[in-house]
C-alpha positions, -999 to 999 in steps of 0.1 A, spaced: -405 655 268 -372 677 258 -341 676 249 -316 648 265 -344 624 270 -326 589 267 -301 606 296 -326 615 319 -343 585 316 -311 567 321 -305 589 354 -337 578 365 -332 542 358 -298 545 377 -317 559 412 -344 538 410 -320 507 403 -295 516 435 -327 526 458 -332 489 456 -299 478 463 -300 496 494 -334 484 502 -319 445 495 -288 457 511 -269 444 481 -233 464 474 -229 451 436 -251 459 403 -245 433 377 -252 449 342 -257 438 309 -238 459 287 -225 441 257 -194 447 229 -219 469 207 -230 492 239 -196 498 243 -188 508 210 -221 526 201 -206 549 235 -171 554 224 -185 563 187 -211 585 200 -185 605 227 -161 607 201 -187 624 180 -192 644 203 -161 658 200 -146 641 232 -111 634 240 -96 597 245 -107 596 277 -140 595 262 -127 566 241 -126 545 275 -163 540 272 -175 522 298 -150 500 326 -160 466 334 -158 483 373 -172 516 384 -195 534 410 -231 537 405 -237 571 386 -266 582 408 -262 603 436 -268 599 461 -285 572 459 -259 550 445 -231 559 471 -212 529 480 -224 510 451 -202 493 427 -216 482 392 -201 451 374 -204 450 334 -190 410 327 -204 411 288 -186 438 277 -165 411 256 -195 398 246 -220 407 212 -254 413 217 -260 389 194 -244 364 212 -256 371 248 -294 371 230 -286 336 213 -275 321 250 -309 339 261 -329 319 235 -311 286 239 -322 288 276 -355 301 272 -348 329 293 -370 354 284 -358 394 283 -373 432 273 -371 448 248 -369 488 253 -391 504 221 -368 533 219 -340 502 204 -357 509 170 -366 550 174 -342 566 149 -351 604 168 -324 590 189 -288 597 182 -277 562 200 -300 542 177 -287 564 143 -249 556 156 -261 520 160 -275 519 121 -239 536 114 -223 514 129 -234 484 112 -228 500 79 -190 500 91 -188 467 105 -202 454 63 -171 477 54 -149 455 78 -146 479 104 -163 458 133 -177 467 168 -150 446 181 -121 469 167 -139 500 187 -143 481 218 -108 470 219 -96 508 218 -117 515 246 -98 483 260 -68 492 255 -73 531 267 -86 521 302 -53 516 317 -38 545 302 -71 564 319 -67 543 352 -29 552 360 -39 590 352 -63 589 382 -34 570 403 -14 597 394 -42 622 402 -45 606 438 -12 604 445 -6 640 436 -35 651 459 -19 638 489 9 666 479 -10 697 478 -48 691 489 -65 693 517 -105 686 526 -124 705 548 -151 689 572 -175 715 559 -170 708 518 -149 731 509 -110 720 499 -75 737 504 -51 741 478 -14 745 480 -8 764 447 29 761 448 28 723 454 2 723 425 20 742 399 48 715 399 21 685 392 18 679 353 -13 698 335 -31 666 323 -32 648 360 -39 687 374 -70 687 355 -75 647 361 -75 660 396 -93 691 396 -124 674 378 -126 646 409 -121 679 432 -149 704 419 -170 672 420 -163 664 458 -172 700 469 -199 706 443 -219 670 451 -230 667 421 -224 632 396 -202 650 367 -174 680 366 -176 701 344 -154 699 312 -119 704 308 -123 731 285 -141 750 314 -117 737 339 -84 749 322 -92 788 334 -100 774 368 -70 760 369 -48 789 352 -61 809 379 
């Protein structure tokens, strides 16, 4: 019970899902994400008030979010392109049987309200699809960022074996804001071990000062 429920449970799911990769010594997590999870997560981060990174939703590629019980494992989402509609129409067709989670029809949920939004758009012409393909076509804008966020590190960071990092301010100053703060969310991560960085709004001071 409490607040954030769906996200905690999600966490949870995420650490029990990579302890059994590692127990099965298997380095890739297939998952079944579909077109309509991926826009339900770019309306909902949006609503949030995110930026357009949070437009990316989610990447067809990406680490395992728990930690650190998911180190070293990769997730795969190939239905991303796909509806849920569809993907449950191919799981009918081959009698393949599937669960459904309760909470899919629990309106105290804000996921499950956006989804009910959602489909009012899509009537009004304005589909799933179009959302998806702006989180599409905002990955690679979001993938060179962190290219130029790595590259730039090799310029004015160094890693201590004890956790901590070094920072050349000089060499810093002359990196562009948006990849400094690309980079400085990846850093206080690394040295803080924990999943997520703070947000940009509370890493602007940090890196002011």
């Amino acid at each position: 019970p409490g607040h954030g429920l769906q996200a905690r449970a999600r966490a949870a799911r995420h650490v029990l899902l990579a302890r059994a990769c590692r127990q099965h010594d298997l380095p890739v997590l297939l998952m079944a994400h579909t077109r309509d999870d991926q826009a339900e997560t770019v309306a909902l981060r949006l609503a949030a008030g995110g930026s357009w990174r949070s437009a990316t939703g989610m990447s067809c590629q990406a680490p395992s979010p728990a930690w650190p019980e998911g180190r070293d494992l990769v997730l795969l989402r190939p239905c991303l392109d796909v509806s849920r509609a569809d993907l449950r129409d191919v799981l009918v067709r081959r009698g393949a049987p599937w669960v459904e989670d309760p909470s899919n029809a629990d309106r105290h949920y804000a996921r499950i309200r956006m989804r009910d939004r959602l489909m009012v758009l899509g009537e009004a012409g304005f589909s799933s699809h179009r959302i998806a393909a702006l989180a599409d076509a905002l990955g690679p804008i979001q993938r060179a960022e962190r290219q130029s966020a790595w590259l730039a590190a090799r310029t004015c960071l160094v890693l201590k074996d004890w956790g901590g990092a070094e920072i050349d301010c000089a060499a810093w100053a002359r990196i562009v804001p948006a990849v400094r703060l690309t980079l400085l969310e990846a850093l206080v991560s690394a040295v803080s071990g924990q999943a997520l960085s703070p947000s940009r709004a509370r890493l602007e001071p940090l890196d002011a000062a």
